[in-house]
Structure formats: C-alpha cells, structure tokens
C-alpha positions, 0 to 999 in steps of 0.5 A: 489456497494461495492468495490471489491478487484480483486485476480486474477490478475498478477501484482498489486492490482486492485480495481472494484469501479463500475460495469464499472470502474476497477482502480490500486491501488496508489501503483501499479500505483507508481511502473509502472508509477514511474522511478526507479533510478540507486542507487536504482537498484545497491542496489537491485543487490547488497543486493541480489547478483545478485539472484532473488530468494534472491530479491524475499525473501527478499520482502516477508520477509520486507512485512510480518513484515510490514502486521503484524506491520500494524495489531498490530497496528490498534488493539492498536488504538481500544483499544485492548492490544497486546501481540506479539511473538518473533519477533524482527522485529515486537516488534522494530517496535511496540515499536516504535509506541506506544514510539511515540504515548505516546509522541504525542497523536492523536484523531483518525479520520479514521483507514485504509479508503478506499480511491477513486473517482468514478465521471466522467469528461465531457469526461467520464474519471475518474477524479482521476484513482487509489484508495487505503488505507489510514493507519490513519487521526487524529487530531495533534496539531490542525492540520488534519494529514494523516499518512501512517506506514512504517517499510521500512530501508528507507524513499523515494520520492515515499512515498510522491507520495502515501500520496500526492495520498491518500489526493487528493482522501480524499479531493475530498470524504471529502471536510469538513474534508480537510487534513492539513499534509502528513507524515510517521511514520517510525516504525523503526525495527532495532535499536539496544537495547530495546528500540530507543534513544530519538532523534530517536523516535523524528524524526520518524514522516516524513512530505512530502509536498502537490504534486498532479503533482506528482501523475497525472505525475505517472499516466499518465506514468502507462497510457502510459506504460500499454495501451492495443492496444484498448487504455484501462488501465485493469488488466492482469487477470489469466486464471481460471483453473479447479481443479475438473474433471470427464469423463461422457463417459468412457466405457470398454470392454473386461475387463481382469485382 
C-alpha cells in the first residue's frame, strides 16, 4: 500500500505503513521518548518569559524558515534556479548551502526519501517502529553521506538520534547502497553580513557517529510513556466534527408575522 501520512491526529506525525501498522514519525518518537535536560527547559522559560503563547510563535516562526529553506533547497538540487523574496532568514540560509555546496560538490542519491520497515519479528513486532524523511544521500569524497538540513540556532545530541534513525531504516531498505557518515548541514540564518566567513562555511557539515542504541533506547521510553491501557502504541485521533447540517422535520404552525 502507499504510505499515508495521518492528519488528524493530536500530537505528532504519524505514518499508515500497512493496512495494520500505524508508526510515529523519528521525530515525534525523539520528542517523547527523549529526556529533556535542564539548560534546555531554562532556555525555553527564558527565551519566552515565562509565555506560552511567545514559545509557541517562536516554533511556528523557526518551522516556517526551516520548511521553506527545505523546499528552496530540494529545487536548487533539481536544478531548478530560485529566486527568493525579502527574507533574511531564508536568503542567509540558502546562501549558506549553495556557499557550501559550491565548495563540496555531491552526486545526489536520494532527495527527501521516505524512509521505513514494514517486516516483522517472529513475535509480530515490527522490527524497527518509526518511519520518516531523510532530506539527501549523496556521494562525498568517495564516501555514501545522509544528511539532514538544519536551520536551527543550535546543533544538539537529539539531531544524532534522528540520523542514526534514518540510516537503520536505510540500510535495512537498501542493503547495497549502505551509508558510510550521518551529518548535518547547518543552514546557518543568522550571521551577520552578506555573506558567512570562510571558516564559517567550512564547519557547517556536522558529522554524528553511528548509535543505533540510541534510537531503540528513544523508542522504548516513547513505548513506556504512551502505552494505551491495552498495551497498544497508537496516535491519539481528533474527533470528526460535521461542518454541514440540515433538519429533515422542521414544521410550523400557526405562522404569524
């Protein structure tokens, strides 16, 4: 069947890989199965007073910039040219990329593959439960890279969860075509001046090592914290409401004016 993304649930994205098997995203799996450490949660209080309304913009913002840096992106690789609006954000981001990949020339592989595992263990468990998005595998230096774009202010741990993720579900789909290196390429959006120094753009690739412990340990504390009271690991659905209605048995009687 053809994987289906689900709408409507109430936390997370969550993919339909059979007609059975319903699995979280890598990310949303990462956000409730990963603990979240204290700097982290002053910084959050911090950056947004205390608001969460202001937390709440301020994600909406950073996902907007990072959506459309993604998209300029995936259309520069095809080879397509991009003209973009007044942005800062976006256009520093771009930049940085197309400053980098000037410099380090990829083959492309694979531009945003659908990654998952639909095959079972003897017990009927899938064998890796999560699916997700890889953003580009390429070729660099003789070497088979997966790389994720990130237009975050910072790099963290968490990013080396998800690619760890994303090429356990790879090898396991293309055995012949293993990956060789993880990384990040920080889209930096806020240097300041046209253009980022050269020693800048020189350290935007970020590699992570190999930890697929990581991944199975996110898993299983997802598992633990979101268990129904059947044992089952779901998405929490919104109720469908109706936005069209009509009364078959409306009568009057004794109309007056």
């Amino acid at each position: 069947m053809e994987n289906k993304l689900l709408n409507n649930t109430t936390f997370g994205r969550w993919y339909q890989i059979t007609p059975n098997d319903v699995v979280p995203s890598v990310t949303t799996l990462i956000q409730g199965g990963s603990p979240i450490s204290p700097w982290f949660l002053e910084f959050i209080i911090k950056s947004s007073e205390g608001s969460v309304d202001k937390w709440r913009n301020s994600k909406s913002e950073a996902l907007r910039v990072g959506t459309l840096v993604h998209k300029h992106i995936e259309n520069l690789l095809s080879g397509d040219e991009v003209e973009l609006p007044d942005d800062p954000q976006v256009q520093r981001a771009v930049n940085c990329f197309c400053l980098w990949f000037e410099e380090n020339p990829m083959q492309v592989t694979a531009l945003e593959k659908f990654l998952y595992c639909a095959d079972k263990t003897p017990a009927g468990d899938l064998i890796h439960p999560y699916a997700g998005t890889c953003d580009m595998v390429g070729m660099l230096n003789g070497e088979r890279y997966l790389i994720d774009f990130k237009t975050s202010k910072q790099i963290d741990v968490n990013m080396g969860v998800q690619l760890s993720a994303y090429k356990t579900l790879w090898d396991y789909m293309y055995p012949d075509k293993p990956i060789d290196k993880i990384a990040v390429l920080w889209c930096k959006k806020d240097y300041v001046g046209s253009n980022p120094t050269a020693r800048t753009i020189k350290g935007l690739l970020k590699e992570f090592p190999y930890d697929p412990t990581s991944i199975k340990c996110a898993s299983y504390l997802y598992a633990l914290h979101h268990r129904d009271q059947y044992g089952h690991i779901k998405p929490k659905l919104r109720a469908e409401l109706k936005n069209k209605f009509k009364l078959s048995n409306v009568e009057y009687v004794d109309v007056v004016d």
